[in-house]
N, C-alpha and C positions, 0 to 999 in steps of 0.2 A: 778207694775206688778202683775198679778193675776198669780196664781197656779192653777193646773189642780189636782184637788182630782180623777178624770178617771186613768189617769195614777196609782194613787196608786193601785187602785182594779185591772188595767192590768196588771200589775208587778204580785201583789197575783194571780192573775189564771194561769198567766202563769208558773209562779213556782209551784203551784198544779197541775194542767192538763199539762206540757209540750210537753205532745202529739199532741196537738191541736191547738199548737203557735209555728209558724216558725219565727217570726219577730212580732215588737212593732214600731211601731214610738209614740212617746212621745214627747209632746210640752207642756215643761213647768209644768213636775206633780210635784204633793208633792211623795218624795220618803220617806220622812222622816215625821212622826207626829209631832214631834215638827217645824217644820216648819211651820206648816198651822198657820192661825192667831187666835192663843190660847187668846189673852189677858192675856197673863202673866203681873200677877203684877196690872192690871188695875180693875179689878172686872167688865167684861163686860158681861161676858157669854161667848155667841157665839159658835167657835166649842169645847174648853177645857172642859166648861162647861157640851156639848148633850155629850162628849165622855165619860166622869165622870159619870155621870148620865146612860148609856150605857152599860161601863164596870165596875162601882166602884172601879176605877182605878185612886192612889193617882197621884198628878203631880211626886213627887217622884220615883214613880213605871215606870210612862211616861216616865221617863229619863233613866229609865235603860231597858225600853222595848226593847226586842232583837228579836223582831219581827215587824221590820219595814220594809216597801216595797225595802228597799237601803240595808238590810240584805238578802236579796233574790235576790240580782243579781249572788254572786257565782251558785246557782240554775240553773237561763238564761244561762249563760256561758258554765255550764258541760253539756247543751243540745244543744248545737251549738245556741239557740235564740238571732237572731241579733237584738239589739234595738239603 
């Protein structure tokens, strides 16, 4: 099964602009970065790697990142955004 990285960025705007999102349908996003296919543990690259490279952003740091698109659902909810 493939993940939708769209959904992530819908989530972030809608939580920043909530004036301008009544509703989300979402099929399948990554709500969470650690979710996407980091190659943990493999040394492959891919997204772990552009994100590192990106943000200078240890895997460590990723793990406790508190800004992830599933951290900004409370956000949707206090605007009435149905997703």
């Amino acid at each position: 099964m493939s993940m939708s990285c769209g959904g992530m960025f819908a989530v972030r705007f809608a939580a920043k602009y909530p004036e301008y999102v009544s509703a989300l349908y979402l099929d399948a996003p990554v709500l969470n970065l650690l979710s996407c296919s980091g190659d943990f543990g493999l040394g492959k690259g891919g997204f772990l790697e552009e994100f590192r490279e990106a943000t200078d952003m240890s895997v460590s740091e990723l793990i406790c990142y508190r800004e992830h698109p599933i951290d900004k659902l409370p956000v949707l909810l206090e605007h009435g955004i149905q997703w």
